[in-house]
C-alpha positions in Angstrom: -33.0 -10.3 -20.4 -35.9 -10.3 -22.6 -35.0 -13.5 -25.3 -37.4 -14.3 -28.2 -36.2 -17.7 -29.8 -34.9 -16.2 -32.8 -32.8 -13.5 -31.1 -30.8 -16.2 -29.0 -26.8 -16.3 -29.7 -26.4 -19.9 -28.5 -22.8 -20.3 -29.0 -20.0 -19.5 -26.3 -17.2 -18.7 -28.5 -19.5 -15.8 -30.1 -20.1 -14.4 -26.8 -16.6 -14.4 -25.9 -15.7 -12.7 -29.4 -18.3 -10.0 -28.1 -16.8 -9.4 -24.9 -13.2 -8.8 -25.9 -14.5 -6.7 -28.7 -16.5 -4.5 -26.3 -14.8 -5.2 -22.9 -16.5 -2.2 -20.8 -18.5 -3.8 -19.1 -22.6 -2.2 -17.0 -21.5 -4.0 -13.8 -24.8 -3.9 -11.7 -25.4 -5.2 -8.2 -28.3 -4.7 -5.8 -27.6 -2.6 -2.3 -30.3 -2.0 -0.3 -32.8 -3.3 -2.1 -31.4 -0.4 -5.0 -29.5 -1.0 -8.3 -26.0 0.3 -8.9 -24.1 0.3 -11.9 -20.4 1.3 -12.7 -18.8 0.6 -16.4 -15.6 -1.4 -15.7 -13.2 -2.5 -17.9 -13.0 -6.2 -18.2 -10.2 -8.8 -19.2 -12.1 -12.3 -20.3 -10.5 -16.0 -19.2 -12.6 -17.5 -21.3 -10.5 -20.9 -20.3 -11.2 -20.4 -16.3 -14.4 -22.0 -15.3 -17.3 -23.3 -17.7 -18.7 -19.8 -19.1 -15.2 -18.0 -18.6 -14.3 -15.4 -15.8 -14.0 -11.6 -16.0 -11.4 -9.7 -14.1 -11.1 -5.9 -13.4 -10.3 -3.6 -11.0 -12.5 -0.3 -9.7 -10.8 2.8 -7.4 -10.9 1.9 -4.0 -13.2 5.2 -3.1 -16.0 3.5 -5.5 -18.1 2.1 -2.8 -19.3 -0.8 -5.4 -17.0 -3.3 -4.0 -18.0 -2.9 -0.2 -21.4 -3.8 -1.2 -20.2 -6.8 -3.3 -18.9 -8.3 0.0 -22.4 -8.0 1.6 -23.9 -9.1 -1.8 -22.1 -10.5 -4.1 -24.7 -11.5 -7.0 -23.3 -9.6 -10.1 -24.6 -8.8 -13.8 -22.0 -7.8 -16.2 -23.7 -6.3 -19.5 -21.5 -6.0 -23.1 -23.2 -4.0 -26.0 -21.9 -4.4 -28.9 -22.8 -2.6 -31.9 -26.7 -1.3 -32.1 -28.8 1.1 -35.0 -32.1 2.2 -35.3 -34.3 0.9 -38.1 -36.1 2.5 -40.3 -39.4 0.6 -41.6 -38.8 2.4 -44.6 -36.6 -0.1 -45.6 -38.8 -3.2 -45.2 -40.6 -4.5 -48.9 -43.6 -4.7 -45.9 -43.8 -1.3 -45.7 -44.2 -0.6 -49.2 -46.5 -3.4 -50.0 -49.2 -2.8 -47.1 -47.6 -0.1 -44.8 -47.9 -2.7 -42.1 -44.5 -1.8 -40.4 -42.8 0.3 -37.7 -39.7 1.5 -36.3 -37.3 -1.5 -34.0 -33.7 -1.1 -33.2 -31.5 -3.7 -34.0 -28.7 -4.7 -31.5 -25.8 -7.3 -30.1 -25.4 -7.7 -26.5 -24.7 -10.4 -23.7 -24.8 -10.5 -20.2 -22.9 -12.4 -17.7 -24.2 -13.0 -14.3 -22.0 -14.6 -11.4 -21.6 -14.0 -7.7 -18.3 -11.4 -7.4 -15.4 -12.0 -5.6 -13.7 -8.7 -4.0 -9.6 -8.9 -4.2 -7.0 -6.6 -2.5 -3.7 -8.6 -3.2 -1.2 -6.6 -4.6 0.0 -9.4 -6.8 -3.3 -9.8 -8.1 -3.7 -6.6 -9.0 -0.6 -5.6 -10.9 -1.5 -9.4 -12.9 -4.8 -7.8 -13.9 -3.9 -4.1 -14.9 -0.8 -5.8 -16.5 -3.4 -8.3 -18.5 -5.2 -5.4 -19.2 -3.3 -2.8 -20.5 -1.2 -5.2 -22.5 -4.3 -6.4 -23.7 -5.1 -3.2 -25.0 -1.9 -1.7 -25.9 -0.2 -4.8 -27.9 -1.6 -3.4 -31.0 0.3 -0.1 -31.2 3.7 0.0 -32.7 5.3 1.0 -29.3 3.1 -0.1 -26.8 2.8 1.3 -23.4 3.9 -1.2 -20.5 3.1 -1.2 -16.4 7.1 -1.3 -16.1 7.6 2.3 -17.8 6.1 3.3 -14.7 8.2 4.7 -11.5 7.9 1.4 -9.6 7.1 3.9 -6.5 4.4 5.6 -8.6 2.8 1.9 -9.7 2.4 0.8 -6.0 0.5 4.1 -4.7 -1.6 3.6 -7.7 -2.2 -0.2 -6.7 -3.2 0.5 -3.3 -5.8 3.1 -4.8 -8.1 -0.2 -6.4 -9.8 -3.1 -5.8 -9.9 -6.2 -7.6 -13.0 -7.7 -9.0 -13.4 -11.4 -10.3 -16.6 -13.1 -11.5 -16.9 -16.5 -12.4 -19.8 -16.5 -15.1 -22.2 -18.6 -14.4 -25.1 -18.0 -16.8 -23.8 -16.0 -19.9 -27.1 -15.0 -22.3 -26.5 -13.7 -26.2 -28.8 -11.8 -27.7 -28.2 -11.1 -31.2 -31.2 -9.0 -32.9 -30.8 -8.6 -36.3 -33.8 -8.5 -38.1 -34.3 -12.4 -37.8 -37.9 -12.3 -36.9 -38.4 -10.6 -40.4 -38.9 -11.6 -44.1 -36.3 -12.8 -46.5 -37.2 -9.7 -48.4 -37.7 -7.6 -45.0 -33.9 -8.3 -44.4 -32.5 -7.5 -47.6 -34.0 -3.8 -47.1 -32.3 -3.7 -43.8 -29.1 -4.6 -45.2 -29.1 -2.9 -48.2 -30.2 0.4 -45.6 -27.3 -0.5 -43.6 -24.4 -0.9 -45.8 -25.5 2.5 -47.2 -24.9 4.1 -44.1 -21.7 5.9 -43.0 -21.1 4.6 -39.8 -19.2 1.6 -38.0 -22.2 -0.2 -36.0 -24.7 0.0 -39.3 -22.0 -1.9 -41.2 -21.4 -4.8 -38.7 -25.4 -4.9 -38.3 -25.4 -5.0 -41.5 -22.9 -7.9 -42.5 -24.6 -9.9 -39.1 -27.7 -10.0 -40.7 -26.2 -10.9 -43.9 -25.0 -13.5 -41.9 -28.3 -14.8 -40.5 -30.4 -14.0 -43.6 -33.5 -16.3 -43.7 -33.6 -19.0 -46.6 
């Protein structure tokens, strides 16, 4: 990934945050000397390993996992919230026109070598992490068990596990950082005025990050 100085997001526990906030994860992977990428729902152990691993599971008849037996190098990529930008907003703009369009954006990727699992215990683990990850917040949650336990194992034996162990885990948090104090403030002053989730957290991160 592409990582100007002032874009970098150094710190682990913000990465993590990211990830469990946006846990669909691009997973890429090279066959044949071509890309492939499936979005996969991830569940972080951010206390297995040094950078955390990622668990998650993809139908058996998604020929992904075959090829990450042959070749198992991995990259896992997490957006988080992203806008365009206006240059309209920038004091730049108005004082010498000097300005264009960018897009402002959160993301990380995690890259690992991934480990294929077909263990039933394993699996019903993960899909239980998973959907009681994701469920827990609703006032009667859904659980694994409601299902007819004859039902749960012909679903298990339709997926495959997938595990990486991150080994390099890059943050790249592009908020306007590269601009003006004054720049900034016209971003987040744009931001906050629009009606939409992502331009408010862009907005409030680059409040955040605002240059002294």
């Amino acid at each position: 990934m592409y990582q100007p100085a002032h874009f970098v997001e150094p710190r682990l526990t913000v990465k993590h945050d990211l990830i469990r906030a946006y846990p669909f994860g691009l997973t890429i992977s090279v066959e044949a000397g071509l890309p492939v990428a499936n979005a996969i729902p991830f569940v972080l152990d951010a206390g297995a390993g040094s950078l955390g691993v990622l668990r998650g599971h993809v139908a058996r008849s998604n020929p992904q996992w075959q090829g990450f037996q042959a070749s198992p190098d991995a990259l896992a990529v997490f957006q988080g919230p992203h806008t365009y930008i206006t240059p309209s907003w920038y004091q730049t703009k108005r004082e010498t026109g000097k300005a264009v369009p960018t897009w402002n954006y959160i993301m990380v990727q995690a890259r690992g070598r991934m480990r294929v699992i077909e263990d039933r215990d394993w699996l019903l683990a993960q899909v239980t992490a998973l959907t009681d990850t994701h469920e827990g917040p609703r006032a009667e949650p859904w659980r694994v068990t409601d299902a007819p336990a004859s039902y749960l194992d012909a679903m298990l034996k339709g997926i495959v596990g997938l595990e990486l162990e991150i080994t390099s885990l890059d943050g790249k948090w592009k908020v306007s950082q590269n601009r003006s104090r004054e720049d900034v403030s016209g971003v987040i002053d744009g931001l906050g005025a629009q009606d939409h989730p992502h331009a408010q957290e862009l907005a409030k991160l680059a409040r955040e990050r605002l240059p002294d």
